[in-house]
Each structure stands twice: as structure tokens, then as C-alpha cells.
C-alpha positions as CSV (number, residue, x, y, z in Angstrom):
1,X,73.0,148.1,118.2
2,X,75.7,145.3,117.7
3,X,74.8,142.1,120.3
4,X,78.1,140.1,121.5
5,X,77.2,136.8,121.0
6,X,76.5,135.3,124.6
7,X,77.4,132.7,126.2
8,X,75.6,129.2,125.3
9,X,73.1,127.7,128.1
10,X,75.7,124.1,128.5
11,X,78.4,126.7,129.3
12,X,76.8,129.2,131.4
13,X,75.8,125.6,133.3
14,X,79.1,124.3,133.4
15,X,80.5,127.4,134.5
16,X,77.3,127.4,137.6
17,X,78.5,124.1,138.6
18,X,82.4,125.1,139.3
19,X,80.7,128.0,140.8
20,X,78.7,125.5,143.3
21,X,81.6,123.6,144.1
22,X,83.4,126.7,145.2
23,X,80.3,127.2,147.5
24,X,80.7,123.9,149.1
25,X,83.4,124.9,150.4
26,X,81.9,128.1,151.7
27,X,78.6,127.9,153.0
28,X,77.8,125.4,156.2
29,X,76.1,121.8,155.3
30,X,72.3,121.9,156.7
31,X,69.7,119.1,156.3
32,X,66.4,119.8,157.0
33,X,63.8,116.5,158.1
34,X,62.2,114.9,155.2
35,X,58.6,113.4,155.5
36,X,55.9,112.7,152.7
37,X,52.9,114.5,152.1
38,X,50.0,113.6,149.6
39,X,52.3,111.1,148.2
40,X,55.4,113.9,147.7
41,X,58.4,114.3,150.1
42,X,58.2,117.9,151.8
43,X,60.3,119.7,154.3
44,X,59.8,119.8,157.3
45,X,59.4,123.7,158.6
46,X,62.3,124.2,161.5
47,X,63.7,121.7,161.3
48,X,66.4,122.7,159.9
49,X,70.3,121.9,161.5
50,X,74.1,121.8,160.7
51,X,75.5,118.7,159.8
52,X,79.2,117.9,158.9
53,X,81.2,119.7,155.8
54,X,80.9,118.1,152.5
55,X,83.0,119.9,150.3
56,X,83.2,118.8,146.9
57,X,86.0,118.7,144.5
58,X,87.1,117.9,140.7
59,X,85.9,114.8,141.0
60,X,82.1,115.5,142.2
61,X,82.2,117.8,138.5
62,X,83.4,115.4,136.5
63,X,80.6,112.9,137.9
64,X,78.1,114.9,138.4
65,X,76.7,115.2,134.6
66,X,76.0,111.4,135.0
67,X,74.6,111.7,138.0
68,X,72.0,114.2,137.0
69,X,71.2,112.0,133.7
70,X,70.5,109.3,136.2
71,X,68.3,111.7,138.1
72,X,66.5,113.2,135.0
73,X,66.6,110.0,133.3
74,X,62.6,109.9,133.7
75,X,61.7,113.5,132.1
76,X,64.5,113.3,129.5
77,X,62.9,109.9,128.0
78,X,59.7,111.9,128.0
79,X,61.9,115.1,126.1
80,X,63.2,112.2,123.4
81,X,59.8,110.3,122.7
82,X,57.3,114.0,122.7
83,X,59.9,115.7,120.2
84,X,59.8,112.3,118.1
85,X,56.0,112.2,118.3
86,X,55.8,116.1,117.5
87,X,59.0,115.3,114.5
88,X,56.1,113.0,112.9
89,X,53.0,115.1,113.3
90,X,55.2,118.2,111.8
91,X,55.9,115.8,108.8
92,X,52.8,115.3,108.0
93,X,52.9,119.5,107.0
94,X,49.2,119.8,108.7
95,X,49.8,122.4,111.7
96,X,51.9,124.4,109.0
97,X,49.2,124.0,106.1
98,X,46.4,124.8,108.6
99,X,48.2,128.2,109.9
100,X,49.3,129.1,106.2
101,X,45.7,129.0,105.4
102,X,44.4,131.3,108.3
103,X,47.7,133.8,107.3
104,X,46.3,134.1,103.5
105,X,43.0,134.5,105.0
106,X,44.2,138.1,105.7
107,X,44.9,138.6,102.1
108,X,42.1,137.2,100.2
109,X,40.0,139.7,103.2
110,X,41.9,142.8,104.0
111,X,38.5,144.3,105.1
112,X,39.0,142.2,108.4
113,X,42.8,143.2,108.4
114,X,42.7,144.0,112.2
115,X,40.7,140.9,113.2
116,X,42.9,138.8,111.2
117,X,46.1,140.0,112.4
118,X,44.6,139.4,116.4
119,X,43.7,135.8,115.5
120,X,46.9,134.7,114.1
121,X,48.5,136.4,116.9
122,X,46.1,134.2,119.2
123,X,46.8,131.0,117.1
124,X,50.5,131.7,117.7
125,X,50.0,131.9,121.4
126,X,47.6,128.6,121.5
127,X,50.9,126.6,119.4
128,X,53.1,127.8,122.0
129,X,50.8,127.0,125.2
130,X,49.9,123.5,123.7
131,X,52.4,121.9,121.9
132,X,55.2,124.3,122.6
133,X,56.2,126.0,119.0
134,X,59.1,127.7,119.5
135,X,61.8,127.2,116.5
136,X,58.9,127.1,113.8
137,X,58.5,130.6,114.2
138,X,61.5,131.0,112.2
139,X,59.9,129.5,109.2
140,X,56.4,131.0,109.5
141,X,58.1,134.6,109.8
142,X,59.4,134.2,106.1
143,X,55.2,134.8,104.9
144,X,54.3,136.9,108.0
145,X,56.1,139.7,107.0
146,X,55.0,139.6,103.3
147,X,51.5,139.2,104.9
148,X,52.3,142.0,107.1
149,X,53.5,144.4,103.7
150,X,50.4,143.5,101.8
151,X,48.4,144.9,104.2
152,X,50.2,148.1,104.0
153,X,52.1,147.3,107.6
154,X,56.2,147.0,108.2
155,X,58.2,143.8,109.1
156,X,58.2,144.6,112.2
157,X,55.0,144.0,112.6
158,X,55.3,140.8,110.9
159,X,58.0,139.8,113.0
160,X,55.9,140.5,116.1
161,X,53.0,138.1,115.5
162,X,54.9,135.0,115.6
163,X,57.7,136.1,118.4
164,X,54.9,138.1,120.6
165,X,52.2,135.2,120.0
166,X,54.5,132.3,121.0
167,X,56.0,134.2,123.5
168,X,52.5,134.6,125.2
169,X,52.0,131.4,124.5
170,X,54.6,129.9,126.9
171,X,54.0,132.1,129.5
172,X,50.3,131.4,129.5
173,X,51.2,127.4,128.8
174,X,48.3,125.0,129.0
175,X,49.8,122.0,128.3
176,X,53.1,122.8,126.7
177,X,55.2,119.7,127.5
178,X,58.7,120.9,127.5
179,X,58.1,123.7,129.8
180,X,55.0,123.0,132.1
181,X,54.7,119.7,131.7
182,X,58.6,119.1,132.9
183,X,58.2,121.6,135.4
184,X,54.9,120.3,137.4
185,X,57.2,117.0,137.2
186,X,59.7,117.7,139.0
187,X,57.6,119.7,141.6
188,X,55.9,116.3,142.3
189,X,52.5,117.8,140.9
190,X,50.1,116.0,139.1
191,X,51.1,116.8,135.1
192,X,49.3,119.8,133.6
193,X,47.2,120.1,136.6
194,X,45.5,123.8,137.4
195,X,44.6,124.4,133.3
196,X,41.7,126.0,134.7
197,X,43.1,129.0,136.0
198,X,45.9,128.4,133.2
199,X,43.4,128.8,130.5
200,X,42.4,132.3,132.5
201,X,46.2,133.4,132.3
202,X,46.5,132.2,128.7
203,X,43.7,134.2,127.8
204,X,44.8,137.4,129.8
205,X,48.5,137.7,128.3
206,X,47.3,136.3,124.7
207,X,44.8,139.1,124.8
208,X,47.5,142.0,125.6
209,X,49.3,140.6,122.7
210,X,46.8,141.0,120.1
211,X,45.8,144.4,121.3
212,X,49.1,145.3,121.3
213,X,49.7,144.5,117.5
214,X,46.1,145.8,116.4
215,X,47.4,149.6,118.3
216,X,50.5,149.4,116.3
217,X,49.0,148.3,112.9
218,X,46.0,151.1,113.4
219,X,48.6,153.5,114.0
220,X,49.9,152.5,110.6
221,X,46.7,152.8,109.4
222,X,46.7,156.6,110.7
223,X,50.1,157.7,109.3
224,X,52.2,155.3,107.8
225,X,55.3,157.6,109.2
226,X,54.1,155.8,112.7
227,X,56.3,153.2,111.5
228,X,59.5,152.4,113.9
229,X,61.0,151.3,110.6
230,X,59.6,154.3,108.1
231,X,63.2,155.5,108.1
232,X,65.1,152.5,107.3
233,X,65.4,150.7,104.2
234,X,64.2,147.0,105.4
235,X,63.0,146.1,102.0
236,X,65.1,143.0,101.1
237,X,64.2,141.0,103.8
238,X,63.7,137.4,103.0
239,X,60.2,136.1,102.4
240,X,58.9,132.4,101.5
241,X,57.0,131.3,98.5
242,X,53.5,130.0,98.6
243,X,54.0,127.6,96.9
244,X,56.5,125.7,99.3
245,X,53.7,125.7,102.2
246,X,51.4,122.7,101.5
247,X,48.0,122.1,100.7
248,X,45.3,122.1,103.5
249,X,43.7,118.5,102.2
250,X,41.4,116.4,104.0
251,X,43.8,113.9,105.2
252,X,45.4,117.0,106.9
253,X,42.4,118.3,108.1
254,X,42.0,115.0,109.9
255,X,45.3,115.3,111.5
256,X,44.0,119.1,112.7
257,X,41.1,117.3,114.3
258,X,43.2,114.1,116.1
259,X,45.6,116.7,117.6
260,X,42.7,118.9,119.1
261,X,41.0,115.6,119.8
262,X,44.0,114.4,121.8
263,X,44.7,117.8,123.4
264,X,41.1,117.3,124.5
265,X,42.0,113.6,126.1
266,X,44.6,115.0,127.1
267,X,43.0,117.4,129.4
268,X,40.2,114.8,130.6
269,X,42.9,112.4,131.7
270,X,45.3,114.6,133.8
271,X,41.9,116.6,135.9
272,X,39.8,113.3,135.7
273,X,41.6,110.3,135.3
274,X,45.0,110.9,137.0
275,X,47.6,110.7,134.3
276,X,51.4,111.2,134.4
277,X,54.2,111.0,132.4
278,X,53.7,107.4,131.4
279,X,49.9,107.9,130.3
280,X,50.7,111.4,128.2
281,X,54.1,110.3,126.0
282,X,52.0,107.3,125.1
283,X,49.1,109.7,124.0
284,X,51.7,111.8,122.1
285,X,52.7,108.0,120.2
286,X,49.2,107.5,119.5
287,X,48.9,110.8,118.1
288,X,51.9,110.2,115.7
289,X,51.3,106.7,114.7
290,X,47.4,108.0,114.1
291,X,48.7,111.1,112.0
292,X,51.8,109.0,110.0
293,X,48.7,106.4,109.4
294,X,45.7,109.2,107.7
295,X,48.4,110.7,105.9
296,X,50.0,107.3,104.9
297,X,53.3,108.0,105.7
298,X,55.6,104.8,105.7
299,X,56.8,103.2,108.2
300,X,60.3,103.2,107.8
301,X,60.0,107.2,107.3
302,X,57.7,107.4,110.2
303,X,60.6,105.8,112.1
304,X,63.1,108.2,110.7
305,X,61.0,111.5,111.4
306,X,60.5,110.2,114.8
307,X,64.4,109.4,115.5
308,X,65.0,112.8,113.9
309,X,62.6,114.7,116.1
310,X,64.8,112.9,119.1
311,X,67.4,114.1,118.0
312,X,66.8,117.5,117.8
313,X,65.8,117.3,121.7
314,X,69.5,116.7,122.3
315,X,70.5,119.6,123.3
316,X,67.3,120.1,125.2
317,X,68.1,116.9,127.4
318,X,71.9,118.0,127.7
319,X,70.8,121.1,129.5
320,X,68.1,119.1,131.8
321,X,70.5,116.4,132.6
322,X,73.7,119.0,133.1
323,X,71.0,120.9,134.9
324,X,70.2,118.2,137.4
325,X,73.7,117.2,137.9
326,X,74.6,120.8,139.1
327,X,72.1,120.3,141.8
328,X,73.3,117.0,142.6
329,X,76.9,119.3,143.0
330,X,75.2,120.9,145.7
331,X,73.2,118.5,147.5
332,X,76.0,115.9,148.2
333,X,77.9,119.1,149.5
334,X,74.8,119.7,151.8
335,X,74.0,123.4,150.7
336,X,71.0,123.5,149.2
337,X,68.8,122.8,152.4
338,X,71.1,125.5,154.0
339,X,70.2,128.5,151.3
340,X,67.1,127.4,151.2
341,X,66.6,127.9,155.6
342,X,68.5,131.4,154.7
343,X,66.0,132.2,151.8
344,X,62.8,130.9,153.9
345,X,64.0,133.0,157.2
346,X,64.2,136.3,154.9
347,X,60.8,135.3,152.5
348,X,59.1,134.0,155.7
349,X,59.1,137.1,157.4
350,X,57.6,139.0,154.5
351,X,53.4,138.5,153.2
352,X,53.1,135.3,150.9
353,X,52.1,137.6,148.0
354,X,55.8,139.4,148.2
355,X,57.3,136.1,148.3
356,X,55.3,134.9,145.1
357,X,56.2,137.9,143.0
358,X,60.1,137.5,144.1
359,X,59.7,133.9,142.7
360,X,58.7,135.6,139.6
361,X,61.1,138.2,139.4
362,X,63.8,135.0,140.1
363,X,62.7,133.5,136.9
364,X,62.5,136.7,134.9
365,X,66.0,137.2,135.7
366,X,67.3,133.9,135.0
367,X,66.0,133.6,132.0
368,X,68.4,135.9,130.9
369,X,71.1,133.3,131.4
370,X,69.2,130.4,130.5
371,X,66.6,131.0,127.9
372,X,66.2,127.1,127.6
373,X,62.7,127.0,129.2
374,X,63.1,123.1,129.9
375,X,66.5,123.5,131.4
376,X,65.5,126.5,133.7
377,X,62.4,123.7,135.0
378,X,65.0,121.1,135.4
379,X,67.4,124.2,137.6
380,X,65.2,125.6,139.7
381,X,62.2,123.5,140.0
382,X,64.1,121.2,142.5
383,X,64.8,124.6,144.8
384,X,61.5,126.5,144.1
385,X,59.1,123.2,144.9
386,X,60.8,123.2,148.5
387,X,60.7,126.8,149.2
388,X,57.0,127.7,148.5
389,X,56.4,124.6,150.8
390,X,58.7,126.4,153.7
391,X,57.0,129.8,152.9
392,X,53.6,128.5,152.5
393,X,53.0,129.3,148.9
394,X,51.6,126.3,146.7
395,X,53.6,124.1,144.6
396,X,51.5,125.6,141.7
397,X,52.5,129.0,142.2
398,X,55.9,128.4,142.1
399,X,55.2,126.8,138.8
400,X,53.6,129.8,137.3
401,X,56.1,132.1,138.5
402,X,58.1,129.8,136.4
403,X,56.2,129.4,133.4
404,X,55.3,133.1,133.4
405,X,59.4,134.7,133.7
406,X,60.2,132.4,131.6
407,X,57.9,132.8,128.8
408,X,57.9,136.6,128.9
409,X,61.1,137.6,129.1
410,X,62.4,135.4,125.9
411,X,60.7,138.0,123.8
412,X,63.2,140.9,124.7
413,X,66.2,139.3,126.0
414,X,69.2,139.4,123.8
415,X,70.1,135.7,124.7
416,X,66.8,134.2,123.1
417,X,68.1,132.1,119.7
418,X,64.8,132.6,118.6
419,X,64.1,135.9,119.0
420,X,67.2,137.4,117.3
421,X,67.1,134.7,114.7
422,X,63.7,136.2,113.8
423,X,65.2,139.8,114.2
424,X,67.7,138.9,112.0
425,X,65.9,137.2,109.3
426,X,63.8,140.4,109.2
427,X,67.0,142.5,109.3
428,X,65.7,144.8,112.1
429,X,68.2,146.4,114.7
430,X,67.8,144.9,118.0
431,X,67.2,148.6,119.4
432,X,64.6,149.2,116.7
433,X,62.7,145.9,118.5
434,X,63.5,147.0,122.0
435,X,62.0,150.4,121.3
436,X,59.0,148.4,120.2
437,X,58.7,145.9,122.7
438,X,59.3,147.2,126.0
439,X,56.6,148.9,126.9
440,X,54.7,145.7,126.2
441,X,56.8,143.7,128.3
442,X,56.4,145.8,131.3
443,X,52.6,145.9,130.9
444,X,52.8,142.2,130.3
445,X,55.0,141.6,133.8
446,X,52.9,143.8,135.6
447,X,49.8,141.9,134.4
448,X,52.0,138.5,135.2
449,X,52.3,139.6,138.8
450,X,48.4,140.4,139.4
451,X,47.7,137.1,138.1
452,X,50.3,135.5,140.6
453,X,47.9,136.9,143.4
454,X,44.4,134.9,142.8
455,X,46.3,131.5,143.5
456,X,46.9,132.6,146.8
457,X,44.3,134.7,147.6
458,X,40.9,132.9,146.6
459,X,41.7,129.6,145.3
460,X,43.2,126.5,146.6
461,X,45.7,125.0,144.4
């Protein structure tokens, strides 16, 4: 089945914000009073009233892009100096000689072919929940599928590992920065707060994923005419040498152990000790300059890597600040308070767990227009933080709903870069994957909204 390219996230914004400033027009200006709670400004229920029309024009578009930079500015220096940290840690080649090492594990024992393949589906999810591997996967499906094959499976298979493991990963995220970690931000919640009952998600959607590939590859093992590929000629996909993955040395090894060591640290700060923003991107730097210095990488490349990494959060902090600035489109033209009094009246009326899975529904269905996990945070954070304090549904939740639709839903939707670049590199049909993964998906949803209910049936958050 032939995909029309879609289009890109910066558009599809762009194109939102005319769209809001055609609503401005439209819909009545509301405020609703303002007090602070806990150290966070909240709404205050019924208060709501109509205030005078501010419509805004071409000039409120062309502004508003700088205006929502000014507004992100905090979260998009924390985008820039994480993805430089990461850029460094990623130079040193430890994460990728540590996973290639665990991948030829399933070789060198094809005895424990079913374990093997669950683990490094679990080791996919725990890169995407901590440190938020997305584009890697891209590389790392170039020896999954030769793994995959040598163990007598299909591609697609090896495609699924990395895709369905990351995927997982985000929506289970523990302390993925560009996702939760932006998101809890701008809800005005302490950063990376609630892992406990994160970890418990983690676990639950990580698990489904690795029982999902073991079925398939035992399947295989039944009758290799189980394949969903047995009748296409997917032979000449491209694979990656051995020998250009590096060495798992000691010095690397030592890298392995300061990165769990700070994720550890990193945990104890944000429950014990309180941290934000500022205390976790100057843990990321220490973790860099502590990696570039055990594997005695120089400082002038040290530098470079890390202005590199920037770099490549760009586009990442276009889409945040564009993001921001649509909202800003629709705050000065007074709307937002009055959609969100028209959303409240029709959630309020309904049981908090309805409203909670409609948040998640939202998000699954946004992320089909913006699969940019940190540019959906920086959209509807500022509109979901507000609205589960009208309906009475924690900060939190609205935060999982988040994490959760977006997560999920970038391993089917045709607008996820990732996941077609994978299907493409593997040369299998989109259909062929959609046949595949669907089922999955809904099991994985339905399992997604469950876990929205604990939060607000047993435990405070």
C-alpha cells in the first residue's frame, strides 16, 4: 500500500495557528480567576466570565513564533544542552557496543532464542523510557533483522523488536527527557515525579511487547509458512557488518555503569531531593564530561559532539517553540479559558474515569498529526494541566494520558519518520506491518486505559 507523504509537524503547526486565528474571531473571549496552589497557578472552578473580543490578525502570526520561543525559552535550553550531553555519551559508541553485544548473544546461544529475543525487546523499551532512543533504532535494525534470519525468523520480526521495544518504551517513560520530562514541565509538576507507578506501567506495556514477539517467533517456530512475509521476496534487505559496531571494552563498560549510576541519581534527586530542570541538565553535563573523560575523548571533539547533538534538537525546539507560540495565538485572543469552561461543562458532568480515558483517546489521536512527542508536550500540556484541574483529575494523569497516546500510537501511524523509515529499510509493505501490528496495538490501548484508572482510583498523585 503506497503512503502519500504527509504533511511535516512545522506545517501542520503553522497551518493550526491560522486556524486559531480564525477562531479568535469566532469563539467569545472568557477568563477564568487565576490563584496559586502548591506553588503552581490553577484555575479557579466557576469562575469563569466573558470579557471583551480580542481577535487577532496577521500580525499576532507573524509574532507569535517569537513569542512562544520566549515562553519555551526554559525547556528548549534544556532540549539543546540533553541532546548535546546524549551527542557525547553516543560518541563514546558504549550504549551501541553494550546492545550489539546482548543482540549477538542470541547467536552465539540459539538455545535461549525466545528469551533472547524478550530481552532485547525489554532493553529496547528501557532506551526508550530512560534516555529516549528513538532515531537509533534506524541503525540497530540493520543487525536485528540478520539476527532475526539466523534464528530462522523473518524481518519482520526483526523490524519489530526495535520499533515495538522503543515504542513501549515511550509510552511506559520513566525518565525520558524529551517527552516526560518536558511534559511534567510545563504541567508545573515536579520533573519525573510518580516513577513509581511509571515503573509499574513500563513494566506492563514492555511485557505485552515481548510476549507479543516470542507468539510470533514460536509460530515460526511451528510452521515457518506462519510468516506474514513467507510469500514475499524480502531477501535483499540491507543489513550492517559486525565489524562496524564497536568493541564492548572496559573504558565502555565504565560508561555503561556512570549512565545507570546517574539514572540512579537521577531518580534519588527528583523523589528525595527536589530537583528540576536546572539540577537534571547539569546531571546530563556531568554525565558527558565523565563519559568524554574514561573514554579520553578530546576536548575540542567533546565540544563538537556536544554542539552537534544541539543541533540535531533543532527541529525538536522548532516545533516546541512554534508550539507555544500557537497557544500564545490563542490566549491573547482570550479563547483558551473559554474552550476550556465548554470542555469542563461537558467532561464535568461525566465520572472522572471517562474524562481520563478521553484525555487519552485526545492524545492517541493527535499523535497522528504531530508524532513529535516533545512538540505534542509543548501543544497540549498548557490545555490538559488546566483541565484535569477543572474536572478533578490530577496533573499526573493528564501526563500519562500523554505519555501513553503518544508513545503507542507512533508504532502504527503512517506519520511516524521512524517507523516507516524502519519499514522501509526492511522493505516491508506498510499493510504487511499493519496486518501485524494492530492487534497488538488495540491490546496495548486497552491495557493503556486500565492503567489510567489506578491513579484515580487508589492512589494520590
Amino acid at each position: 500500500m503506497q503512503i502519500k507523504k504527509f504533511p511535516d509537524t512545522i506545517t501542520i503547526i503553522l497551518v493550526i495557528s491560522l486556524f486559531f486565528i480564525v477562531l479568535t474571531w469566532i469563539i467569545p473571549s472568557g477568563e477564568f480567576d487565576k490563584t496559586i496552589v502548591d506553588g503552581r497557578e490553577v484555575i479557579v472552578a466557576n469562575s469563569y466570565r466573558e470579557v471583551e473580543a480580542a481577535p487577532q490578525g496577521i500580525g499576532a502570526f507573524l509574532t507569535a513564533p517569537i513569542k512562544g520561543f520566549t515562553s519555551a525559552a526554559f525547556v528548549i535550553a534544556f532540549v539543546f544542552l540533553v541532546g548535546g550531553a546524549f551527542s557525547v555519551l553516543n560518541a563514546t559508541d558504549a550504549i551501541n557496543a553494550g546492545l550489539f553485544r546482548i543482540i549477538t548473544f542470541g547467536k552465539d546461544y540459539p538455545q535461549y532464542k525466545i528469551a533472547v529475543l524478550a530481552g532485547i525487546t525489554a532493553l529496547f523499551s528501557l532506551a526508550g523510557a530512560t534516555f529516549g532512543m528513538s532515531e537509533e533504532v534506524l541503525v540497530f535494525i540493520l543487525i536485528t533483522i540478520p539476527l532475526a534470519k539466523a534464528m530462522g525468523y523473518d524481518a519482520l520480526l526483526g523490524t519489530a523488536i526495535p520499533v515495538l521495544g522503543t515504542g513501549v518504551g515511550f509510552a511506559g517513560a520513566i525518565t525520558n527527557p524529551f517527552t516526560i520530562g518536558i511534559a511534567q514541565s510545563i504541567a508545573e509538576i515536579p520533573m519525573f515525579s510518580g516513577v513509581e507507578y511509571r515503573l509499574l506501567v513500563w513494566v506492563m506495556l514492555t511485557s505485552i511487547a515481548c510476549f507479543a514477539i516470542s507468539r510470533y517467533a514460536m509460530k515460526m517456530d511451528k510452521d515457518p509458512s506462519n510468516s506474514l512475509l513467507f510469500h514475499l521476496n524480502t531477501e535483499d534487505e540491507a543489513t550492517l557488518d559486525p565489524v562496524d559496531f564497536p568493541e564492548l571494552s572496559t573504558k565502555r563498560k565504565l560508561v555503561l555503569v556512570s549512565f545507570f549510576l546517574s539514572l540512579v541519581i537521577l531518580i534519588v534527586g527528583v523523589v528525595y531531593l527536589g530537583w528540576y530542570i536546572n539540577e537534571i541538565a547539569g546531571l546530563f553535563i556531568a554525565l558527558a564530561i565523565v563519559s568524554a573523560i574514561i573514554t579520553k575523548i578530546p576536548v575540542h571533539k567533546a565540544t563538537s559532539v556536544f554542539i552537534a547533538g544541539a543541533k540535531e534538537m533543532m527541529t525538536a525546539a522548532l516545533v516546541i517553540g512554534l508550539a507555544k507560540g500557537l497557544l500564545v495565538i490563542a490566549q491573547d485572543g482570550k479563547i483558551i479559558d473559554t474552550i476550556l469552561n465548554e470542555v469542563a461543562l461537558v467532561a464535568g458532568n461525566m465520572p472522572k474515569f471517562v474524562s481520563a480515558e478521553l484525555m487519552l483517546i485526545f492524545q492517541c489521536g493527535l499523535n497522528f498529526f504531530i508524532p513529535s512527542g516533545s512538540g505534542q508536550a509543548a501543544l497540549t500540556m498548557p490545555i490538559m494541566a488546566p483541565l484535569s484541574d477543572l474536572i478533578g483529575v490530577s496533573r499526573q494523569v493528564a501526563v500519562l494520558a500523554f505519555q501513553m497516546g503518544d508513545g503507542l500510537t507512533n508504532i502504527i501511524v503512517p506519520t511516524s519518520g521512524v517507523t516507516m523509515g524502519a519499514l522501509s529499510i526492511a522493505k516491508i509493505p506498510y499493510s504487511i506491518w499493519l496486518k501485524w501490528i494492530a492487534p497488538i496495538f488495540i491490546v496495548l490501548v486497552v491495557v493503556a486505559m486500565l492503567l489510567m484508572l489506578p491513579p484515580l482510583l487508589i492512589f494520590t498523585w
